[in-house]
N, CA, C and O atoms as a GROMACS GRO file, in nm:
protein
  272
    1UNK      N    1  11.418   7.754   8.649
    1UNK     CA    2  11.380   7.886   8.693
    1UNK      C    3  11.349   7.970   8.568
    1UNK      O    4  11.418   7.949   8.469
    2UNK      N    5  11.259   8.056   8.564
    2UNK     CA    6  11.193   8.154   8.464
    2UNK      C    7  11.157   8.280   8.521
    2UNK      O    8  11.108   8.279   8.634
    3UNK      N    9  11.177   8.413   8.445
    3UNK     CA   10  11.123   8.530   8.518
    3UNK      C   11  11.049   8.601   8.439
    3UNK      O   12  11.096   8.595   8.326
    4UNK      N   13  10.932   8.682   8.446
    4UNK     CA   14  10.859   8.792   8.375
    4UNK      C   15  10.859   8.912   8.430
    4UNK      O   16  10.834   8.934   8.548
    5UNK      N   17  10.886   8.994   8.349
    5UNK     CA   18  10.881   9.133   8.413
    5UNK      C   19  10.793   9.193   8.340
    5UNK      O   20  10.782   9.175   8.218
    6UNK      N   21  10.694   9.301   8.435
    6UNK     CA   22  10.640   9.410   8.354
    6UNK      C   23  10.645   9.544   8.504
    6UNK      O   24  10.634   9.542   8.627
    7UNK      N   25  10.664   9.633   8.408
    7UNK     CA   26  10.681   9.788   8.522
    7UNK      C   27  10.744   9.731   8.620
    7UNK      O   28  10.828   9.645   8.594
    8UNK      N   29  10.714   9.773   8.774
    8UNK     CA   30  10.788   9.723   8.890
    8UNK      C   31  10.782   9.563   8.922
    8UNK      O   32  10.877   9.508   8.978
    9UNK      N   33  10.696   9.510   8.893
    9UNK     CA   34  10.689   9.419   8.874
    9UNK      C   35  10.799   9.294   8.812
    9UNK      O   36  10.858   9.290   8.704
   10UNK      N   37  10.800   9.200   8.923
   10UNK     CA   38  10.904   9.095   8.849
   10UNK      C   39  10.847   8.965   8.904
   10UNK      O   40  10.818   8.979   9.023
   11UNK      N   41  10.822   8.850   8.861
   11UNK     CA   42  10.774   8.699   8.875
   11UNK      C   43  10.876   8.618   8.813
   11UNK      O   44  10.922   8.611   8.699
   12UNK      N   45  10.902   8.548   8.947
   12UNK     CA   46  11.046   8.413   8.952
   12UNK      C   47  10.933   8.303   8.967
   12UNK      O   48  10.857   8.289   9.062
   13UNK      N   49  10.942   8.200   8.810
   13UNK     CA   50  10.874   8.079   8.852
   13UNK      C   51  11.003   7.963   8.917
   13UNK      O   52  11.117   7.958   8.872
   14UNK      N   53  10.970   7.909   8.987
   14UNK     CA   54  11.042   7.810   9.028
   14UNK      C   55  11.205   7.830   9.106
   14UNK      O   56  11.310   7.769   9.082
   15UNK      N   57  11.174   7.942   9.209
   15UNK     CA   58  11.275   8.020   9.278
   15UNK      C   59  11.405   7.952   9.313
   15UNK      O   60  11.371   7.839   9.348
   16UNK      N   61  11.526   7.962   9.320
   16UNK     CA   62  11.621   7.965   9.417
   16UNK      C   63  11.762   8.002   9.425
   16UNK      O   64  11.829   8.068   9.345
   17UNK      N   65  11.784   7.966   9.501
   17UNK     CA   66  11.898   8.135   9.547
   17UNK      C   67  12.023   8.096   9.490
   17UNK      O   68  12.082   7.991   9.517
   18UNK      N   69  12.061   8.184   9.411
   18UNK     CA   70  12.216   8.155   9.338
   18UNK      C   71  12.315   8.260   9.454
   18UNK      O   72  12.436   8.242   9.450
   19UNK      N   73  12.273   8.342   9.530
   19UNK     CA   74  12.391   8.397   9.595
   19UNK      C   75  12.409   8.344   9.737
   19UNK      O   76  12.398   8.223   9.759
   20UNK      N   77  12.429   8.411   9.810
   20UNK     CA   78  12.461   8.381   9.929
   20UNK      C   79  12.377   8.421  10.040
   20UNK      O   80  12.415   8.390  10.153
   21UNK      N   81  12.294   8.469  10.028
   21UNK     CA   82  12.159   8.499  10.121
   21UNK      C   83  12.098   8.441  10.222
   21UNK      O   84  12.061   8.483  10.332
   22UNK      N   85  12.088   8.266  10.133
   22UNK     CA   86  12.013   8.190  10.217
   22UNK      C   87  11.888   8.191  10.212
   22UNK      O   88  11.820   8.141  10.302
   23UNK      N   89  11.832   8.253  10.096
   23UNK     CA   90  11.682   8.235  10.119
   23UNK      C   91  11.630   8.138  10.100
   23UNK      O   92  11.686   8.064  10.019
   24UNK      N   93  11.523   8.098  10.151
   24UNK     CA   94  11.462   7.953  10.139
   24UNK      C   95  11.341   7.949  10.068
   24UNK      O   96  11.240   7.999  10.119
   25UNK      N   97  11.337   7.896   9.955
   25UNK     CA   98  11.228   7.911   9.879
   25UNK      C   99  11.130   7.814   9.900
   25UNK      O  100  11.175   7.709   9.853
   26UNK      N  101  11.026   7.797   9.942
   26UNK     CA  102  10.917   7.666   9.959
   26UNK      C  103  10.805   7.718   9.882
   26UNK      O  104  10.692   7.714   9.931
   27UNK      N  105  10.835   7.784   9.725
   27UNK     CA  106  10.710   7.821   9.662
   27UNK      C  107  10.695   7.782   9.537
   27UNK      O  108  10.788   7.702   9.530
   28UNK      N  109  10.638   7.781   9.418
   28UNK     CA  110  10.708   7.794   9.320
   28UNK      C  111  10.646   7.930   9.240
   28UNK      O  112  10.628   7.930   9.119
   29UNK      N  113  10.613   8.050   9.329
   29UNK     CA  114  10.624   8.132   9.252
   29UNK      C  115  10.660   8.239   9.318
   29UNK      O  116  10.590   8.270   9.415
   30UNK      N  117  10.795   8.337   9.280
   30UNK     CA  118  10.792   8.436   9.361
   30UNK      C  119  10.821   8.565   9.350
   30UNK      O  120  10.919   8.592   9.281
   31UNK      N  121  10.717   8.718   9.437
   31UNK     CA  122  10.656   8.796   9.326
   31UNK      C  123  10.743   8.911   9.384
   31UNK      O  124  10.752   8.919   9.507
   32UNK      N  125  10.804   8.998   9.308
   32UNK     CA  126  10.829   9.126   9.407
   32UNK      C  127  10.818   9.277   9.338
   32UNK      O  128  10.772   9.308   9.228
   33UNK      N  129  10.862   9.336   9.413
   33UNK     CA  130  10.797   9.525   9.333
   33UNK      C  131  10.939   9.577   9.359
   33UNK      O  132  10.989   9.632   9.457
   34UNK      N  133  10.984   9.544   9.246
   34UNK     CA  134  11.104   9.609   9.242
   34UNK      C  135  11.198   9.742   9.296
   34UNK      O  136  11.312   9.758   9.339
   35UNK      N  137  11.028   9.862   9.253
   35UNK     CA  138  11.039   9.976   9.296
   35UNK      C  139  11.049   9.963   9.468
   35UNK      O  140  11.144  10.031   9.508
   36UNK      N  141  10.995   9.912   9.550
   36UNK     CA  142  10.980   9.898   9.668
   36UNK      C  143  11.080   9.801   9.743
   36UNK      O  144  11.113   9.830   9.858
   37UNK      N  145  11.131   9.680   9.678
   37UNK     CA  146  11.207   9.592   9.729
   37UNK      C  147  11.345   9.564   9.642
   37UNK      O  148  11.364   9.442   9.646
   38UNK      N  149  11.432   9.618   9.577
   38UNK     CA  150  11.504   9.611   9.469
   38UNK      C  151  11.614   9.475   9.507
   38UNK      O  152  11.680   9.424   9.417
   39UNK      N  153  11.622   9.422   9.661
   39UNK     CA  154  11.640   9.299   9.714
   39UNK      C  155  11.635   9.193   9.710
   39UNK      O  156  11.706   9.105   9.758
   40UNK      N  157  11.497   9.193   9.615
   40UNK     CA  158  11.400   9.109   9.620
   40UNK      C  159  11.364   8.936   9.747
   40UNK      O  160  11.346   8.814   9.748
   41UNK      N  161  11.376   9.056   9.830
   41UNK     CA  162  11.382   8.951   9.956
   41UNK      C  163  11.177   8.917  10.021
   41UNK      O  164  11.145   8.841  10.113
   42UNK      N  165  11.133   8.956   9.982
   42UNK     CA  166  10.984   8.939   9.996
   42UNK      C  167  10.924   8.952   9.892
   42UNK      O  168  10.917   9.042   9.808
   43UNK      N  169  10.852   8.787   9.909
   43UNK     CA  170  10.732   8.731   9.858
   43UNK      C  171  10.604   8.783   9.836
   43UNK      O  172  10.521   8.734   9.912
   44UNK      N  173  10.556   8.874   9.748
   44UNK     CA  174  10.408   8.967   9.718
   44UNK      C  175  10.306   8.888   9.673
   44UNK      O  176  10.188   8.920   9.667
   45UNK      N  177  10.380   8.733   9.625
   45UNK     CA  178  10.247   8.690   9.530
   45UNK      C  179  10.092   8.629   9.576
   45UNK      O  180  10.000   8.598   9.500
   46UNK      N  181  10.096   8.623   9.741
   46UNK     CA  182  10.001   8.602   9.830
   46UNK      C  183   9.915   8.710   9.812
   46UNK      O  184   9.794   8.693   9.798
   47UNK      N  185   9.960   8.799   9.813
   47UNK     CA  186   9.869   8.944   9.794
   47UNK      C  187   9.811   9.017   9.683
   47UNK      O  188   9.724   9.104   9.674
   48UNK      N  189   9.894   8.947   9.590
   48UNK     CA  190   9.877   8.981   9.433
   48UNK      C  191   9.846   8.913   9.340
   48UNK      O  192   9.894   8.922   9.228
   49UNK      N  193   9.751   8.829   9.380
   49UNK     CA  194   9.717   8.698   9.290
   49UNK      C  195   9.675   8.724   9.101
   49UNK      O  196   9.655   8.655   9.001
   50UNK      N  197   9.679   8.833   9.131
   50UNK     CA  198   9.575   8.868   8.962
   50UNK      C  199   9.754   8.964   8.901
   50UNK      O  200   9.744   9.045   8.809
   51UNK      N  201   9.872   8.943   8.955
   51UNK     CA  202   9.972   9.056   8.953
   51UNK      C  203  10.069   8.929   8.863
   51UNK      O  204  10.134   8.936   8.758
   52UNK      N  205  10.027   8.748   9.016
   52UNK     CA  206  10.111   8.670   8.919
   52UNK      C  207  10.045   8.632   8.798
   52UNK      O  208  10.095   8.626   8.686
   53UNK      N  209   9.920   8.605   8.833
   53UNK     CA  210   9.832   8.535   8.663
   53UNK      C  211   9.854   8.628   8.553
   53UNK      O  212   9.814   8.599   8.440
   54UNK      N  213   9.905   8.719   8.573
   54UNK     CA  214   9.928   8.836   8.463
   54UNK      C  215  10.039   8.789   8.413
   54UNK      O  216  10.031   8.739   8.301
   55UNK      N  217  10.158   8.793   8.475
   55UNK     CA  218  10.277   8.800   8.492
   55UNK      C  219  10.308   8.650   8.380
   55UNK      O  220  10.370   8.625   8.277
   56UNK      N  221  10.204   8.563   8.498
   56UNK     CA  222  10.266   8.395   8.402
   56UNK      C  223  10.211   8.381   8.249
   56UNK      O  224  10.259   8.328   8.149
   57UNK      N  225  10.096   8.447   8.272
   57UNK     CA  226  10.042   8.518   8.111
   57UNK      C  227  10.141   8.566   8.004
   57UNK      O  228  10.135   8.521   7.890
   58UNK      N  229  10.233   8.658   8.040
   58UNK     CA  230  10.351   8.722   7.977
   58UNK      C  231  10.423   8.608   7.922
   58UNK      O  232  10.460   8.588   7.806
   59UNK      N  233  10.439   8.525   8.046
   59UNK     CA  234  10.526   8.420   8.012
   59UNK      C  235  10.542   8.297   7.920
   59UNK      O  236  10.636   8.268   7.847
   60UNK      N  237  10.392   8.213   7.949
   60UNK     CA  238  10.365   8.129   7.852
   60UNK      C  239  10.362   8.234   7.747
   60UNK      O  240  10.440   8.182   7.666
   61UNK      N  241  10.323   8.356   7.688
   61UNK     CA  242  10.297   8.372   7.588
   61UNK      C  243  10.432   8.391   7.519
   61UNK      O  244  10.441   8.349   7.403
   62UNK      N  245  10.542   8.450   7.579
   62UNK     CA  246  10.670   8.459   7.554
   62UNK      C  247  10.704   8.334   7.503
   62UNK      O  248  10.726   8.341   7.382
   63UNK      N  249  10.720   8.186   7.563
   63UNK     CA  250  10.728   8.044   7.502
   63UNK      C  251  10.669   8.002   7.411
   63UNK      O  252  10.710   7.918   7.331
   64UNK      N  253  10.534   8.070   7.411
   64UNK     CA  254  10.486   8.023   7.239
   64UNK      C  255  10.552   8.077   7.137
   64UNK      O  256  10.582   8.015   7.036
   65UNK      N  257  10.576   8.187   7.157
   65UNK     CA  258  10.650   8.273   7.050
   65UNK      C  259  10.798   8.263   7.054
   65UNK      O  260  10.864   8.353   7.002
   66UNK      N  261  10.858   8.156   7.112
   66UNK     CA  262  11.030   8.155   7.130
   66UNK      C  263  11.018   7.992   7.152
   66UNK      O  264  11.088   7.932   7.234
   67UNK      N  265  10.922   7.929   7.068
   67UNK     CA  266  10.936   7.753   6.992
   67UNK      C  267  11.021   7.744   6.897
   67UNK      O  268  11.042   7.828   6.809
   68UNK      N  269  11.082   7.622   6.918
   68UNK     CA  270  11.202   7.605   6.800
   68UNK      C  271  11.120   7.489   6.767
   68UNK      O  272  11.152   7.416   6.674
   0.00000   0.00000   0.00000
């Protein structure tokens, strides 16, 4: 599991649930607006396709720069 954040924005690559919720993850990417869902119980990244490519952008670039 990996996460990127920018503004409300938060992207979980490779989701799943450490509490007790029960959510069922069948994705491997999952997007939410913090400001709006602070739960993070719904999936945005269907709707926000250019929100995750941003997001995973952050991310690989974060791993290039945090190589040992």
């Amino acid at each position: 599991m990996w996460e990127a954040r920018k503004g409300k924005w938060k992207l979980i690559g490779n989701p799943f649930d450490t509490g007790n919720r029960e959510l069922k993850f069948n994705v491997d990417r999952w997007l939410v607006n913090l400001e709006n869902a602070p739960g993070e119980t719904t999936n945005l990244a269907a709707v926000n396709p250019e929100v995750v490519a941003e997001l995973e952008g952050v991310y690989h670039k974060w791993l290039e720069t945090n190589k040992r």
